[in-house]
N, C-alpha and C positions, 0 to 999 in steps of 0.2 A: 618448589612448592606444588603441592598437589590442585588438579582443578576440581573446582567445586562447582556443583548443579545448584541452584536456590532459585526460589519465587519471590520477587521483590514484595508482595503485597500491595495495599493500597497505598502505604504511605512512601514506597519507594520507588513507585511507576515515574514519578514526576524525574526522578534521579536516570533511569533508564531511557525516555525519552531523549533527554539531555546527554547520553551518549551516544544511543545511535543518531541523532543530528551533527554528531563530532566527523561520524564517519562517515558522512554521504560529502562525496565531490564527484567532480567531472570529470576523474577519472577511472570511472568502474560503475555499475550499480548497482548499490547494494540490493540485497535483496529484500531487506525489512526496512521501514523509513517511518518514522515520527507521524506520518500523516496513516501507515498503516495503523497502528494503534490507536490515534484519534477517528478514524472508521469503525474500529472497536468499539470504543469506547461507547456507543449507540446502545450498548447493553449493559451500563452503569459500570463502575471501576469497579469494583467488585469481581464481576466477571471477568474484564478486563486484566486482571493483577491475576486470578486466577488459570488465566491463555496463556501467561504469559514464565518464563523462562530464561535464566541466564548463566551463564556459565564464566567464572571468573578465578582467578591467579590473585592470590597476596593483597585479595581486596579490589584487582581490577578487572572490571567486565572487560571478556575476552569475546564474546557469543551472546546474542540475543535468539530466543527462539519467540514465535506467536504461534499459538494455537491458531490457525484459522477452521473452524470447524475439530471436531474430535480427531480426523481421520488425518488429517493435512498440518504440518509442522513447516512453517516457514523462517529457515534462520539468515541471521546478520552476522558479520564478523568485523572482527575490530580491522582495517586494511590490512595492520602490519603481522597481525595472528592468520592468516591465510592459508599459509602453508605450515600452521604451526602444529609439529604430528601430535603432541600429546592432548593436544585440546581437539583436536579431530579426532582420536580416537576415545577422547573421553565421551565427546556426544555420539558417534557411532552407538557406541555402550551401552547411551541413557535412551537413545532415542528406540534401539534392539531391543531391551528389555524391558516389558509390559510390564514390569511390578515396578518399575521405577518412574511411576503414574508422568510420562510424557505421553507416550502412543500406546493405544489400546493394543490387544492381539487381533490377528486377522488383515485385511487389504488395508495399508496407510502409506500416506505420500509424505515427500519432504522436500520443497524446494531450498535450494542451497545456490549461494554465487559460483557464476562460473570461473572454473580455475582454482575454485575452494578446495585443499585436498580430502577435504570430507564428503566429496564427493567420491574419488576415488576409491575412499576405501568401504562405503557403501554398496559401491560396484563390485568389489570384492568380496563384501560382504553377501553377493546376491541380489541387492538391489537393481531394479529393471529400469530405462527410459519410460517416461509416462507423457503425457499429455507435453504438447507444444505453445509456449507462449511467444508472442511476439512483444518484445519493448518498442517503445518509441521516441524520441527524444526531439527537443528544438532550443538553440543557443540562446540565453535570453541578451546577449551581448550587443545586439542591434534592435532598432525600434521596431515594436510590433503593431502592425493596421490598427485602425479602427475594426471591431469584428459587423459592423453594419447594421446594427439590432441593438434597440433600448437594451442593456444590461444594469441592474442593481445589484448592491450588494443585501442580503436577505438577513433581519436580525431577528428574534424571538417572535415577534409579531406578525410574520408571514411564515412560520413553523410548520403549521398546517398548510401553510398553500406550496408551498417546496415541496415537501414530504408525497402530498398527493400526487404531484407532477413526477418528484419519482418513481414511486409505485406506480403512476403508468406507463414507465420506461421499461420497468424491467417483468418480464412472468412472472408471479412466485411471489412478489417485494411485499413485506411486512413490515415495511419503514413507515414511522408512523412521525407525526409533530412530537409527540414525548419522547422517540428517541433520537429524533431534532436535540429536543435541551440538554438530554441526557448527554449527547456527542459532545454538544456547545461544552457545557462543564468540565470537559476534560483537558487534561494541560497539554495535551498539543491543540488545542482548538485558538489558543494562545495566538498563532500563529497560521492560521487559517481564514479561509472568507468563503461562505457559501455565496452562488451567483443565482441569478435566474433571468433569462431572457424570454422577454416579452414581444408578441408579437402588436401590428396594427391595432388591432381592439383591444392590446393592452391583458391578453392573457397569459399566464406564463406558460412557456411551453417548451422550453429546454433549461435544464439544472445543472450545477456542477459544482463540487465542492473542491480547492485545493490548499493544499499544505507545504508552509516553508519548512525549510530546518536552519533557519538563520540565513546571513549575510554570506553572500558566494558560495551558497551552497544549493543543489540539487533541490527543485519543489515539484512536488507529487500532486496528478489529479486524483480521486480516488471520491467519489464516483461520478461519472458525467451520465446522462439523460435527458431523452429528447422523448416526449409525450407521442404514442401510437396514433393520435392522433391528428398529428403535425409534422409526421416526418415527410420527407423527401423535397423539404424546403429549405435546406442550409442551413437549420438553426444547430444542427450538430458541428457543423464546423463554426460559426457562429460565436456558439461558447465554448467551445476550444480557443480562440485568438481572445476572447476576453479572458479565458483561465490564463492565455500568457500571459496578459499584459500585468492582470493581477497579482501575477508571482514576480514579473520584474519590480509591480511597486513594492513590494514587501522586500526586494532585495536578493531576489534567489538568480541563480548562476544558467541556470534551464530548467525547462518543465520534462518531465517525464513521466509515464503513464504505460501500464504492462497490460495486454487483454490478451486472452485465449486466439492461437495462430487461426482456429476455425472459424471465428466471430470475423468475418470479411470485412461488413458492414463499420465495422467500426475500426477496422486497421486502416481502410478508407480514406472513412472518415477525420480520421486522428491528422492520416498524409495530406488529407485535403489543407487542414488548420497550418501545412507549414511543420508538421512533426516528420522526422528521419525515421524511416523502418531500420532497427539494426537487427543484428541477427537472432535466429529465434535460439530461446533457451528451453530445457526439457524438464518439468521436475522428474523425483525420483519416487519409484513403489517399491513396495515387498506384497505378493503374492497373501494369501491365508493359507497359513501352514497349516 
C-alpha cells in the first residue's frame, strides 16, 4: 500500500494526539509529543489541524509532522516505522517539494529523531546540520523533593496572571490570558496542569506548563518561565521539581524537556532540578536555492 500525506483537520487532531501518546516511551525520544501540539494549540484548532501533518499506510499513521513556525517542520515516527525506507522517502518527497504545501521554498528546517532514516536521506538529499538542541531528562521512578516554594496548580481564573508572568520570561512573548483558554480547550490539555510558583509576598514569579501522554509514558515541560524580574533566586529550578512531581501524579514514566544547546541558562537550570543532559541533537536545513 502506497503512503499517503493528509491533514487530519479539526475533527481528527483528537485521533492524532492519541497516537503520538502510543509512541512516546523511555526508550527513545520522540520528537513530536502530545504536549507539543497542546503548546499549539494557543492559536485555536484551526490553526493547529492546519500545522499539522501525517503520513499513513492502509489507514495507519506512520509519521506525524507539526508545522512549528512556516519555516521549521518537526516530525514523529511510529517507533517500529523508523527505518521504514518507503515512508522516509515519501516525506523526503513531500517535505522537498514546495507545491506539496508542507515547506515553502527557500531556507527550512526539519527536526527529525535520531537514528530516523529520514534523516539520512535528507543528508543525501543535500540537507545541512543546523542548530544544536540539548534534551534533558529525569526518571520519575523515585520520589521527587519538595521543590521549596508555594506551587499551585493555575485554572481559568488566574489566565491572565500566568500569561503575564510568561510574557515576562521570554523577549518577544505574545502569550496572552486568551491564548491561556485557547491552549486550555484543546485535547491534550486533557492531560496537562499549568503551575505557578509564588514567592514570599505571594507573587507569581516562575510558570510552567506540563503534558502527560498517559500512564508510563514520557511527560513533556513545554514551556517553563521565570519572571526577569526574580531570576537568580531558584525559582527556575524550583518549578522544575514541581513540573516533576506533577507528571509523576498524573502517572508519567519521566519528565523531559528540549532547549537550544546555546540557552546555557536554562540547560543549568533544568541540571539543577535533578534533569540528565543527554546528548545534543541537530535539526536539519536546505539552503535557498
Amino acid at each position: 500500500m502506497a503512503i499517503e500525506m493528509s491533514r487530519p483537520g479539526v475533527d481528527g487532531l483528537g485521533d492524532t494526539v492519541r497516537v503520538l501518546a502510543q509512541w512516546q516511551h523511555d526508550g527513545g525520544l520522540v520528537q513530536v509529543h502530545p504536549g507539543d501540539v497542546g503548546w499549539f494549540w494557543r492559536f485555536g484548532a484551526e490553526r493547529t489541524a492546519e500545522a499539522t501533518r501525517t503520513w499513513s499506510r492502509a489507514g495507519e499513521v506512520l509519521a506525524v509532522g507539526l508545522l512549528d513556525g512556516a519555516e521549521l517542520l518537526r516530525l514523529a515516527f511510529a517507533p517500529e516505522a523508523l527505518q521504514d525506507e518507503e515512508l522516509a522517502q515519501q516525506v523526503v518527497d513531500d517535505v522537498s517539494a514546495h507545491e506539496r504545501s508542507v515547506l515553502p521554498e527557500g531556507k527550512v528546517y526539519v527536526e527529525a529523531p535520531m537514528g530516523a532514516l529520514v534523516q539520512d536521506l535528507l543528508f543525501k538529499d543535500g540537507w545541512e546540520s543546523g542548530e544544536a538542541w540539548t534534551p534533558l531528562r529525569r526518571d520519575l521512578g523515585a520520589p521527587v523533593p519538595d521543590p521549596g516554594v508555594h506551587v499551585e496548580v493555575i485554572g481559568p481564573e488566574q489566565a491572565q496572571e500566568w500569561a503575564a508572568v510568561l510574557r515576562a520570561s521570554f523577549d518577544g512573548s505574545t502569550f496572552t490570558g486568551e491564548r491561556w483558554h485557547a491552549m486550555a480547550a484543546g485535547a491534550p490539555f486533557a492531560d496537562a496542569r499549568c503551575l505557578a510558583a509564588r514567592n514570599e509576598e505571594g507573587e507569581a514569579v516562575a510558570v510552567v506548563t506540563v503534558w502527560s501522554a498517559g500512564e508510563g509514558k514520557l511527560g513533556l515541560i513545554e514551556p517553563m518561565g521565570v519572571h526577569r524580574a526574580h531570576r537568580g533566586h531558584g525559582y527556575g529550578r524550583a518549578i522544575t521539581v514541581a513540573a516533576a512531581r506533577a507528571l509523576q501524579e498524573l502517572g508519567s514514566s519521566s519528565v523531559v524537556v528540549c532547549c537550544p544547546s546555546s540557552n546555557v541558562a536554562a540547560v543549568a537550570t533544568y541540571r539543577s532540578a535533578g534533569l540528565e543532559q543527554l546528548p545534543e541533537r541537530r535539526d536539519l536545513y536546505r539552503n535557498a536555492s
